[in-house]
DRENSE-613048 format. One record per residue (C-alpha): x, y, z; residue number from 1; residue in one letter. Coordinates in nm, 4 decimals, decimal comma, padded with zeros to 6 digits, always signed. Each point is the difference from the previous one (the first is absolute). Example, Ala and Ser with C-alpha at 12.3 -4.5 7.8 and 13.67 -1.06 7.14 Angstrom:
+----------+----------+----------+-----+---+
:     east :    north :       up :   k : r :
+----------+----------+----------+-----+---+
: +01,2300 : -00,4500 : +00,7800 :   1 : A :
: +00,1370 : +00,3440 : -00,0660 :   2 : S :
+----------+----------+----------+-----+---+
end
This chain:
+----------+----------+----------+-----+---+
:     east :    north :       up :   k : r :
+----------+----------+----------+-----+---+
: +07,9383 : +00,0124 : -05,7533 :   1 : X :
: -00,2770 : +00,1941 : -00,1385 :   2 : X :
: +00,0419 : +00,1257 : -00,3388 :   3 : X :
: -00,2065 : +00,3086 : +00,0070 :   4 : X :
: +00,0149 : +00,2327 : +00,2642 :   5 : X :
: -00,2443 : +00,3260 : +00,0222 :   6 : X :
: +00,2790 : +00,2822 : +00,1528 :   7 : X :
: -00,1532 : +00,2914 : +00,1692 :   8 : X :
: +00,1512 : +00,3197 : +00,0942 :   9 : X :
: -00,2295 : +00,2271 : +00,2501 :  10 : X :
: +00,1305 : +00,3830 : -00,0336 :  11 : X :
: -00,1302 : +00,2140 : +00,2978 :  12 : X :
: +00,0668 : +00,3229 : +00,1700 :  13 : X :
: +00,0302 : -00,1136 : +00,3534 :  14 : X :
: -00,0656 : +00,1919 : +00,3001 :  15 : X :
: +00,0787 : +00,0074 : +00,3322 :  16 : X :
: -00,3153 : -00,1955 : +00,1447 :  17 : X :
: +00,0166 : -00,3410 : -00,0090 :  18 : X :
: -00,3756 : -00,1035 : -00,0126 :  19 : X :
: -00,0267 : +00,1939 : -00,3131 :  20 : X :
: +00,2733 : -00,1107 : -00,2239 :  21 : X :
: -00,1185 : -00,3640 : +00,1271 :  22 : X :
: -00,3341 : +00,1417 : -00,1123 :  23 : X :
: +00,1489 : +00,0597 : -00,3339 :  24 : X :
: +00,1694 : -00,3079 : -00,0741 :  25 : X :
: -00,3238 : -00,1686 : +00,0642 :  26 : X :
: -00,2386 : +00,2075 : -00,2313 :  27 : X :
: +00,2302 : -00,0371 : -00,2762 :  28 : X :
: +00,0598 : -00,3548 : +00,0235 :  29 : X :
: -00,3602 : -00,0013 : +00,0208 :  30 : X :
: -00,0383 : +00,1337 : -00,3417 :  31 : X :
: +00,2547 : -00,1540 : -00,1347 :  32 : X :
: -00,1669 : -00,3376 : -00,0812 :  33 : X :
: +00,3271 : -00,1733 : +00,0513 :  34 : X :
: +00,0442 : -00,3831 : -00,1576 :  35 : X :
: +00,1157 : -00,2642 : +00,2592 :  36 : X :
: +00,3375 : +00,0325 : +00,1253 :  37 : X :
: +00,0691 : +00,3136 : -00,1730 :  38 : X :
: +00,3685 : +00,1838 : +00,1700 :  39 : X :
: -00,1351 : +00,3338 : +00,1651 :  40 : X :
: +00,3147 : +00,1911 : +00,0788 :  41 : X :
: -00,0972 : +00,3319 : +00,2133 :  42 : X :
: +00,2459 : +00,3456 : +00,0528 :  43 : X :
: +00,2238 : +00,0304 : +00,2432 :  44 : X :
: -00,0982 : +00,1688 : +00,3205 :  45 : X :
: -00,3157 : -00,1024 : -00,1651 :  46 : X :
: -00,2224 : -00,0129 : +00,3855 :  47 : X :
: +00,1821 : +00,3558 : +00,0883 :  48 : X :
: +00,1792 : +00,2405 : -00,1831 :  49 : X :
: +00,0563 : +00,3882 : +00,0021 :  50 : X :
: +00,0071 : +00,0879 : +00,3725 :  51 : X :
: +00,2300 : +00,1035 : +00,2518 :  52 : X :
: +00,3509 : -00,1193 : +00,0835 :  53 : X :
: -00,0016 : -00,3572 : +00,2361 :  54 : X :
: -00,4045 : -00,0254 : +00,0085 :  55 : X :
: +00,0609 : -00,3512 : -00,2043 :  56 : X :
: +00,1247 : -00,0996 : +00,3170 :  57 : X :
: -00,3461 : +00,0158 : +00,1470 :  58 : X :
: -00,1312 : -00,2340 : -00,2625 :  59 : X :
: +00,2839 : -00,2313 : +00,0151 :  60 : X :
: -00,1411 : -00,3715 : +00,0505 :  61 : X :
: +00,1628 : -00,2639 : +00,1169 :  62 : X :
: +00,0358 : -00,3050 : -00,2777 :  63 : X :
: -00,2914 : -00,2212 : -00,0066 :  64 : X :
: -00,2428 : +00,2266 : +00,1856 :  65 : X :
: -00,1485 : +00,3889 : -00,0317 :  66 : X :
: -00,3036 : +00,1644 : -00,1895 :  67 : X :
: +00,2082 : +00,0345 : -00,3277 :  68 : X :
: +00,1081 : -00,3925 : -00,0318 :  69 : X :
: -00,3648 : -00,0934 : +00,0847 :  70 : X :
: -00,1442 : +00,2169 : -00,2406 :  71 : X :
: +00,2310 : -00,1248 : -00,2917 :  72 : X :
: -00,0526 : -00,3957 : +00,0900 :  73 : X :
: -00,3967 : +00,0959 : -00,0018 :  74 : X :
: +00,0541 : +00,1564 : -00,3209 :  75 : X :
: +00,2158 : -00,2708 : -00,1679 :  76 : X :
: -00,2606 : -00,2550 : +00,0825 :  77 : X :
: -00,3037 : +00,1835 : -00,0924 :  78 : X :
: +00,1596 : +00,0752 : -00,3748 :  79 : X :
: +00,1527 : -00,3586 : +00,0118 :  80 : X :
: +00,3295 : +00,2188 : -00,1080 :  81 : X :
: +00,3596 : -00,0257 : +00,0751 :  82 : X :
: +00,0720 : +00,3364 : +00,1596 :  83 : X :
: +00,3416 : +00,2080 : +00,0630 :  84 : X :
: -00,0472 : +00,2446 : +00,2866 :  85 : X :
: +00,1965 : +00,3037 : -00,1986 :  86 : X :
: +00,1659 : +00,0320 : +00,3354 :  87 : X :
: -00,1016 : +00,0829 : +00,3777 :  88 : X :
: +00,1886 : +00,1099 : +00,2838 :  89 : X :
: +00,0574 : -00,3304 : +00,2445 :  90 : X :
: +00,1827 : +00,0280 : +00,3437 :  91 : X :
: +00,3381 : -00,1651 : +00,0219 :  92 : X :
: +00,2932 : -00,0187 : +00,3196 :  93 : X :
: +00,0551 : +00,3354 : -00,0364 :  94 : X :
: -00,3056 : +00,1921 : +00,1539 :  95 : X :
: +00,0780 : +00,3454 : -00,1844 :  96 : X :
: -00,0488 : -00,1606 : -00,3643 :  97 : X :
: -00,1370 : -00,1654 : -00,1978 :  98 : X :
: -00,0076 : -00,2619 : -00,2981 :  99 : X :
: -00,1413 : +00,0815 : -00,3214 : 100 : X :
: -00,1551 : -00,2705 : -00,0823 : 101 : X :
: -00,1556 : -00,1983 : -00,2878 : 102 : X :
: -00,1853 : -00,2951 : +00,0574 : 103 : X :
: -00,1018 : -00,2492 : -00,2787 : 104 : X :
: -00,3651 : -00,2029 : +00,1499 : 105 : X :
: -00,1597 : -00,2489 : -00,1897 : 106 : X :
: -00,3842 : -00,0405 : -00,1174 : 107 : X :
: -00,0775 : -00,1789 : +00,3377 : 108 : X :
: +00,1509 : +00,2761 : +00,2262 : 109 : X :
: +00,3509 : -00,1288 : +00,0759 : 110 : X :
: +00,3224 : +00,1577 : +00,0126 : 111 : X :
: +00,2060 : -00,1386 : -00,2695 : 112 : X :
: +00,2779 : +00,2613 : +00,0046 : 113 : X :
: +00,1469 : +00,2374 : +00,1946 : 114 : X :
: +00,2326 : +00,2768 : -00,1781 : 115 : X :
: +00,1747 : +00,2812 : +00,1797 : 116 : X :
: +00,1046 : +00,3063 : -00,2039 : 117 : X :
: +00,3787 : -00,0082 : +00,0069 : 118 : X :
: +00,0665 : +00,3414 : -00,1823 : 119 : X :
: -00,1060 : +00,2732 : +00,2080 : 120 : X :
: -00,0186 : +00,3675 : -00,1920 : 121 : X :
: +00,2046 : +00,2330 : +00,1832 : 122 : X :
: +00,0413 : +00,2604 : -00,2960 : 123 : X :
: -00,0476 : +00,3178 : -00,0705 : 124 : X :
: -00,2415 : +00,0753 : -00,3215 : 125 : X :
: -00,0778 : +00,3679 : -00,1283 : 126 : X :
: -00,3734 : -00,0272 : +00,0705 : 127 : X :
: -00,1891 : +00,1874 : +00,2578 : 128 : X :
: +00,0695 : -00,2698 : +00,3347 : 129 : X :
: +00,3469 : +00,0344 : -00,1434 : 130 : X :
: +00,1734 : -00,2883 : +00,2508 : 131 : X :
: -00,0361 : -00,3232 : +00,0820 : 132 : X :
: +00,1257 : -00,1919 : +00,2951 : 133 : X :
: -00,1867 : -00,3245 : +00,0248 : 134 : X :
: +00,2378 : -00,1712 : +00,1834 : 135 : X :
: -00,0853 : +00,2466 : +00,3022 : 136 : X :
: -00,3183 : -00,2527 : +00,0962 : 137 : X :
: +00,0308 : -00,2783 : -00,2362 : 138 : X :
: +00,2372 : -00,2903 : +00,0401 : 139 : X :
: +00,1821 : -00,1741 : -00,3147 : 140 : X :
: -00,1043 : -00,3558 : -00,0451 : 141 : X :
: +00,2568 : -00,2931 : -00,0485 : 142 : X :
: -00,0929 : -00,2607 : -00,2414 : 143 : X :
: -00,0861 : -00,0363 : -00,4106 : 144 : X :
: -00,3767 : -00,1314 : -00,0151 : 145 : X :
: -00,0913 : -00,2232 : -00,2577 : 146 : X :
: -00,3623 : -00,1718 : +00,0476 : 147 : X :
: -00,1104 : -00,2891 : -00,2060 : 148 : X :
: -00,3312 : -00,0811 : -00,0498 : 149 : X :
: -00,2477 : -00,1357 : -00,2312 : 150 : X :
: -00,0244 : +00,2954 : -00,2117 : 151 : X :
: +00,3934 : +00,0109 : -00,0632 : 152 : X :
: +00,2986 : +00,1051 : +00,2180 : 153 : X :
: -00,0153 : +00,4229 : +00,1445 : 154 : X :
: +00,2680 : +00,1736 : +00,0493 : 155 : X :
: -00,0607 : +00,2871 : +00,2521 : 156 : X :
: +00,1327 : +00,3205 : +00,0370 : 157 : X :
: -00,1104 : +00,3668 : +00,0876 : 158 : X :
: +00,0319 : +00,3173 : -00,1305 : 159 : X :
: +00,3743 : +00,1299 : +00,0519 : 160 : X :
: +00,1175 : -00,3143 : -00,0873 : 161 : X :
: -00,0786 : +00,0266 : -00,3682 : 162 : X :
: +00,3488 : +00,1473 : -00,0250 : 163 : X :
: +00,1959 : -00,2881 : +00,1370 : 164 : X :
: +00,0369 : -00,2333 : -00,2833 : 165 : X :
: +00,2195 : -00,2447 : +00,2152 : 166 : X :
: -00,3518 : -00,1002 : +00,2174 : 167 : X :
: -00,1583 : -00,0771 : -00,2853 : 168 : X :
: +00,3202 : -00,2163 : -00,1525 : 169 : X :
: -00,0125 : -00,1997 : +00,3092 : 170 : X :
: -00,3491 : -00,0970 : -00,0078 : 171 : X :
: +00,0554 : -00,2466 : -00,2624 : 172 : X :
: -00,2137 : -00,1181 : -00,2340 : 173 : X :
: -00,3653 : +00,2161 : +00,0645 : 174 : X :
: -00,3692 : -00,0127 : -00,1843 : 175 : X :
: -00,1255 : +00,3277 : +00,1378 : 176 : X :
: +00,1313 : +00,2821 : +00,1543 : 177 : X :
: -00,1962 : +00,2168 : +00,2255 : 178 : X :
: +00,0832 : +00,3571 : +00,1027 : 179 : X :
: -00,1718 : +00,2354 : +00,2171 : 180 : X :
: +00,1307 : +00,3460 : +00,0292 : 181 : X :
: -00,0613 : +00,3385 : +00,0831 : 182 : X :
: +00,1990 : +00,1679 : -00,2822 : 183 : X :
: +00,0208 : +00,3488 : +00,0236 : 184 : X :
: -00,1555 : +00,2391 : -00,2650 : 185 : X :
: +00,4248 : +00,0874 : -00,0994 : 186 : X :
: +00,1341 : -00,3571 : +00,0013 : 187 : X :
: -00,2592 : -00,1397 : -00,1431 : 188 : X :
: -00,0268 : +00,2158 : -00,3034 : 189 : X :
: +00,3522 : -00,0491 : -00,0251 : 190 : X :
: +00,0936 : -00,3769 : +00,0389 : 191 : X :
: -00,3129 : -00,2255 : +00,0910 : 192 : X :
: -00,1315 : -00,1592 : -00,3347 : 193 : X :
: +00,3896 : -00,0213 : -00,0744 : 194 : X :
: +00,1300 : -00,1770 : +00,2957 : 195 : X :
: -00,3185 : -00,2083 : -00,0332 : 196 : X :
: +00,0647 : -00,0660 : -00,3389 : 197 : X :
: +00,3392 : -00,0974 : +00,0756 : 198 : X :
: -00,1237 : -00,2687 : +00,3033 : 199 : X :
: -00,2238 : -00,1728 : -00,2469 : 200 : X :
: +00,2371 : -00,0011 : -00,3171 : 201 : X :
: +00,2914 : -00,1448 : +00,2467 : 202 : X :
: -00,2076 : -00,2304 : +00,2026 : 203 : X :
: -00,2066 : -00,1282 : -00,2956 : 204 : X :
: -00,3172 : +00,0327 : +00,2046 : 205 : X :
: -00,3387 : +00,1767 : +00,0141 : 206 : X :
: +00,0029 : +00,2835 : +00,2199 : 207 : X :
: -00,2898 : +00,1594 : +00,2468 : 208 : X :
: +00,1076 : +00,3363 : +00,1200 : 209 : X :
: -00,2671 : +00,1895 : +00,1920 : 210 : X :
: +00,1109 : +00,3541 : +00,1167 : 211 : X :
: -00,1589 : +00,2796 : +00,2234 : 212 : X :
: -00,1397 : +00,2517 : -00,2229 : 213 : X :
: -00,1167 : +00,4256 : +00,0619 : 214 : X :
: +00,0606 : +00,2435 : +00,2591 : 215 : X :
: -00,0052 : -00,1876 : +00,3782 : 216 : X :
: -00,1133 : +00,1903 : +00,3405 : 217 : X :
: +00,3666 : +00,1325 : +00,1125 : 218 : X :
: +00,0243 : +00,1416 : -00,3791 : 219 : X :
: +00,2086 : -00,2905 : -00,0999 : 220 : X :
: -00,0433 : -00,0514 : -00,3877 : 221 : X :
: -00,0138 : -00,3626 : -00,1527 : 222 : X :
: +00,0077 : -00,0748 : -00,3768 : 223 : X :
: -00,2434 : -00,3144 : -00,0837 : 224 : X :
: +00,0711 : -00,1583 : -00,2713 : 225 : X :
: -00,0428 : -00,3575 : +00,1295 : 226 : X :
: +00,0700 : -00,2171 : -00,3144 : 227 : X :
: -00,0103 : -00,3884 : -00,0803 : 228 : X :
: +00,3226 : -00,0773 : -00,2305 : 229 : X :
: +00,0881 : -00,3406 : -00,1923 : 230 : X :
: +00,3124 : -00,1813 : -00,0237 : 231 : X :
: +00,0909 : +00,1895 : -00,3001 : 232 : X :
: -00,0419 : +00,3253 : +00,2118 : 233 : X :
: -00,3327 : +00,0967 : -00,2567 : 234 : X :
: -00,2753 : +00,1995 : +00,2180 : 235 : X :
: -00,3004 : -00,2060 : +00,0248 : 236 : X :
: -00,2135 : +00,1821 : +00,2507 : 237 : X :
: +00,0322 : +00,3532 : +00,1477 : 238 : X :
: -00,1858 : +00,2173 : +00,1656 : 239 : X :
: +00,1461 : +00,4043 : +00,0514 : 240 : X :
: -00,1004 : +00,1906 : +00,3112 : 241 : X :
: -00,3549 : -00,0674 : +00,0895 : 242 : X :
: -00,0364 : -00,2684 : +00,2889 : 243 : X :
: -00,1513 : -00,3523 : -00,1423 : 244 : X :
: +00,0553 : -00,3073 : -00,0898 : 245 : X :
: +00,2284 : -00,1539 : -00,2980 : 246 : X :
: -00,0352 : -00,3605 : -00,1337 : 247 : X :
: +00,1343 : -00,2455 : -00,2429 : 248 : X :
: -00,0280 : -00,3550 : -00,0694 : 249 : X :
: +00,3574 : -00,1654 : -00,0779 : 250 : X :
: +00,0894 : -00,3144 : -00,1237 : 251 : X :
: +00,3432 : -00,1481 : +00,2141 : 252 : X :
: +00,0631 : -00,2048 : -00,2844 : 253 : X :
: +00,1418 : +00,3108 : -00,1930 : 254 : X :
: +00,2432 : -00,0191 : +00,2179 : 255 : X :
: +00,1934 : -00,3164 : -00,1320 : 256 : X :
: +00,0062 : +00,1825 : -00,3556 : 257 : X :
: +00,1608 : +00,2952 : +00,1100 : 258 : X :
: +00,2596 : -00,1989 : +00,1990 : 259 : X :
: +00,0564 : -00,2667 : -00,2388 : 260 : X :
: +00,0558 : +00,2430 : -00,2877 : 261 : X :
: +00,2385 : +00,1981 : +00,2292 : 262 : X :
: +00,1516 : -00,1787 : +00,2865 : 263 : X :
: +00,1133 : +00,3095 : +00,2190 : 264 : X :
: +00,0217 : -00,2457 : +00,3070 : 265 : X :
: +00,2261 : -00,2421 : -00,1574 : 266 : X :
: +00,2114 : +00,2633 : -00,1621 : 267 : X :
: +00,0188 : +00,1991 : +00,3201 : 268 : X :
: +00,3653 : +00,0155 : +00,1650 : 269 : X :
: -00,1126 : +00,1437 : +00,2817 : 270 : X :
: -00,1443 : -00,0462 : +00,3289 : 271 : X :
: -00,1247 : +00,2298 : +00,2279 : 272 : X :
: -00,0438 : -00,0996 : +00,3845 : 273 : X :
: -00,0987 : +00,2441 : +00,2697 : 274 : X :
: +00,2628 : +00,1825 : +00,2135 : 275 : X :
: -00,1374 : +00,0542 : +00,3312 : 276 : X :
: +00,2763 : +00,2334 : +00,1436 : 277 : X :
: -00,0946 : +00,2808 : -00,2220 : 278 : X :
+----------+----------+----------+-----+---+
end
């Protein structure tokens, strides 16, 4: 496994057209001057964001083939980067939804991972959109995704599910957490860098959360933020609420200090496994 891994959290403000957020992802990689297989983690929604009610559904792509996916393995390969989709709407067996999905693809353009938010944010938040009812188009994946790969073993997860500490108990043993979100201006001021805090401190791993950030095209608000913890839960990298790119070189080998020092995971009595009836 390779000891030192360059994480890299790109903050946007996405829109509704898909050429131009694609657009964006590639100018600021571009400037970026990324090291070999640094982790790129995008937003979620990061190829569409802030439009009308069901239009994902006319950018949903099948798995393994669409604009979006060939864009990102183009990407991934041209920046010799491992790169997490943030997530993207992909058609499933029900044709009125969607998945939200987060893909993991490797330096040479392969899918290594394929993560499907679980936790869908049906709320209501005292903001100006007000409710939430992403269940109405999206369908709830079905399965804990762990990848392992050379630069250490990701955990993946999306958004909502930062408040679910039971996913992240039964993904084991993780290097690197990635998050992409879309955190409201509300809950993020509220709870983000404290749930996030809490994932790293309980997981004992480094953390790449990469969130939506300023005032969207339906008037949805989104707070920014995206952040780059350590095991210890200490803030290494942030960037507040302009779009851009954030980026820090880690050492994995930390890793084994933190743990030996304070073996959570043997001292653990508990072990979460996903219920699939709720």
């Amino acid at each position: 496994m390779t000891q030192t891994v360059n994480l890299v959290a790109l903050q946007m403000t996405s829109g509704p057209d898909v050429t131009e957020n694609l657009n964006t992802v590639a100018t600021q990689l571009a400037s970026a001057n990324l090291p070999a297989n640094s982790l790129v983690v995008l937003p979620e929604c990061f190829a569409c964001f802030g439009t009308r009610d069901g239009h994902l559904l006319t950018v949903a792509e099948p798995e393994g083939n669409g604009p979006i996916q060939t864009a990102l393995k183009v990407l991934s390969r041209q920046h010799n980067c491992y790169l997490v989709s943030g997530t993207l709407p992909m058609q499933c067996n029900n044709p009125d939804k969607f998945t939200a999905s987060s893909l993991l693809i490797s330096p040479q353009g392969e899918q290594l991972a394929h993560y499907q938010k679980i936790h869908l944010f049906d709320v209501s938040v005292a903001d100006n959109t007000r409710s939430y009812f992403e269940s109405k188009y999206t369908q709830p994946g079905a399965q804990v995704v762990v990848a392992d790969t050379p630069i250490g073993r990701i955990g993946m997860a999306v958004c909502y599910d930062v408040r679910f500490p039971g996913l992240f108990d039964a993904m084991g043993e993780i290097d690197i957490l990635v998050l992409p979100a879309a955190f409201t201006k509300v809950t993020g001021a509220a709870h983000w860098h404290t749930l996030l805090k809490a994932r790293a401190v309980e997981k004992q791993c480094f953390v790449v959360a990469v969130n939506q950030t300023g005032v969207h095209q339906n008037g949805r608000e989104t707070f920014g933020h995206s952040v780059i913890l350590s095991p210890w839960g200490e803030q290494l990298a942030q960037r507040a609420t302009m779009p851009g790119v954030v980026q820090q070189s880690v050492n994995l080998a930390e890793l084994d200090t933190y743990r030996q020092s304070m073996p959570l995971s043997l001292h653990n009595r508990f072990r979460s496994h996903f219920d699939k009836s709720s």
